[in-house]
C-alpha positions in Angstrom: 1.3 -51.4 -25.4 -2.4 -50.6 -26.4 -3.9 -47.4 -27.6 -5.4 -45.1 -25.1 -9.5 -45.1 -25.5 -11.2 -42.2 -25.8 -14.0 -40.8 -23.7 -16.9 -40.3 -26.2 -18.2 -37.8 -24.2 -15.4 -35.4 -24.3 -14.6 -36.0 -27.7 -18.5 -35.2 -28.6 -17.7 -31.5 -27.1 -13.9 -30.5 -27.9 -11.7 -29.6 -31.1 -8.1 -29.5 -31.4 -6.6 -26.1 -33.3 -3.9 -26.8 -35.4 -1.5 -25.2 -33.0 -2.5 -27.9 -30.4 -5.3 -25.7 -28.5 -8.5 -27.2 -26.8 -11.8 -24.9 -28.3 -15.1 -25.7 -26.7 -18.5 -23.9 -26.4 -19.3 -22.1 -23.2 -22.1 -23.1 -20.6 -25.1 -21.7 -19.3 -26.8 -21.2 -22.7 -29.6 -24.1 -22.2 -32.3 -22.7 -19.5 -32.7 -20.0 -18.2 -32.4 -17.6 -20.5 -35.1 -14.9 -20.2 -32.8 -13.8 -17.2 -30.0 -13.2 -19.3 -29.0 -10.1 -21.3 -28.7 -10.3 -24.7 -25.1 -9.1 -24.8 -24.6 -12.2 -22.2 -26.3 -14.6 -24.4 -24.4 -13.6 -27.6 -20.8 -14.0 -25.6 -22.4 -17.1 -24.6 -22.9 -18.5 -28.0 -19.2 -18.4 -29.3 -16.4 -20.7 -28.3 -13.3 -20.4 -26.5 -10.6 -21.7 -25.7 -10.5 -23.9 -22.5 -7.8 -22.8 -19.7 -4.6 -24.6 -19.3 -5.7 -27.2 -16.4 -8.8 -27.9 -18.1 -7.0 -28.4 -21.7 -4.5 -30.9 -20.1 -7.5 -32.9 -18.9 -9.1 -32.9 -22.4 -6.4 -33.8 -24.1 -6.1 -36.5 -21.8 -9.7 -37.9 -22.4 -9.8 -37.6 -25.9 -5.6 -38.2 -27.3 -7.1 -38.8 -30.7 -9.2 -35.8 -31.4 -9.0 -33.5 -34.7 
């Protein structure tokens, strides 16, 4: 059976914790920003940990990720 390819993309923009959790940066910090409060754009800046539909689909476009 062949490997599973990954989508670049995805890869590009995820990390898998050691425990097997999805971290990736937030959006809405690339335009717009004169709009947004300070405290908004500092929360914006860190990453988190994706939700449990959206980890299942990244783990699914990227299987090989680190």
């Amino acid at each position: 059976m062949p490997k599973i390819r990954t989508r670049k993309a995805a890869a590009k923009r995820i990390k898998i914790t050691g425990t097997g959790k999805v971290v990736l940066r937030r959006s809405g910090k690339s335009h717009l920003l004169t709009r947004k409060t300070a405290k908004r754009k500092r929360r914006l800046a860190t990453a988190s940990l994706a939700s449990k539909a959206d980890a299942k689909a990244a783990k699914r476009m990227a299987p090989y990720a680190r």
